[in-house]
N, C-alpha and C positions, 0 to 999 in steps of 0.2 A: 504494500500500500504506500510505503514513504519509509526514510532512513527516520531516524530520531528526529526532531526536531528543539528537542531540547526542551525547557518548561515556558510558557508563554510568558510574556514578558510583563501582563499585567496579573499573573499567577499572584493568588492570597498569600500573603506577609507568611501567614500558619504555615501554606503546604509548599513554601521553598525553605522555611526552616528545616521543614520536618526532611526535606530531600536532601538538603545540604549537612544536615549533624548525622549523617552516615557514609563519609566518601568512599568508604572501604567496603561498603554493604551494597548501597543502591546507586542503580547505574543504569545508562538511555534512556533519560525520561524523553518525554512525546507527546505528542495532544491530538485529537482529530476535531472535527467539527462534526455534530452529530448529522447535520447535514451531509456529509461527504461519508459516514455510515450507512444513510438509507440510500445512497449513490451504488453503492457497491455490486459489482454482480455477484450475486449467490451462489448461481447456479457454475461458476466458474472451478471445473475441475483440478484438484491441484494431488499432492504426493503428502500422504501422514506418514511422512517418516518418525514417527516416535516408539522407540522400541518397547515393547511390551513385555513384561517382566517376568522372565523365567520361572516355573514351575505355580503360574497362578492361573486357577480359573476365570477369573474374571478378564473378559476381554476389555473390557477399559483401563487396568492397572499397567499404570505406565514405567519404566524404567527412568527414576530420572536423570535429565542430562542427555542420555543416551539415544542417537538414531542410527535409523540403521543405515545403511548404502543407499545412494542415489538409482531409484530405480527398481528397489527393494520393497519399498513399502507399500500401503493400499490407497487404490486410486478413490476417491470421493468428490463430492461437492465440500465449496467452501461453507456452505448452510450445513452439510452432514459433520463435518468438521468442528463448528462451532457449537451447534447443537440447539435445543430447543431454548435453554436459559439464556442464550444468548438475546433471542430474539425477544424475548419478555423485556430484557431490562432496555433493549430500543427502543422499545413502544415505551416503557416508563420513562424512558428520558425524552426520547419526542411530546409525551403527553403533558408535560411538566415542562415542556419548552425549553429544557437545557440547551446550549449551547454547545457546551465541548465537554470532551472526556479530557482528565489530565491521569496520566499512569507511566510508571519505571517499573524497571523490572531490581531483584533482591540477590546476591550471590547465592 
């Protein structure tokens, strides 16, 4: 969808504290516009390379960190991928008229 783009620039005093008192922790914050969410093709096939963890039943338990080879993994929709919650909390932040998501990822 886009590289990082960093924390937006009129980001709440609160949540660039909160990104900035862990430089060793959290890292590529980013933001979309929920706008440029309901844009998105869903139905756009991609590769879940996320390895699935040895000796579990559960086909959702993921191995973390870990993918497998390019080419390896199972083909889906970007909608099968993200899953049904996903799309709940679109419709909650469209219906509440949010603007943008702000989120970083954690070591």
């Amino acid at each position: 969808m886009s590289a990082p783009r960093g924390l937006p620039d009129d980001v709440r005093e609160s949540v660039s504290k909160r990104y900035y008192s862990y430089p060793d922790v959290l890292h590529s914050a980013s933001w979309f516009l929920v706008s440029e969410l309901a844009e998105v093709d869903y139905c756009e096939v991609i590769e879940d390379r996320r390895e699935r963890r040895v000796g579990s039943d559960r086909a959702d338990f993921y191995q973390t960190n870990n993918t497998v080879a390019l080419g390896k993994g199972e083909q889906m929709t970007l909608r099968e991928f993200l899953g049904a919650e996903f799309f709940l909390d679109l419709d909650a932040l469209t219906a509440c008229n949010a603007d943008r998501i702000v989120f970083w990822f954690e070591l």
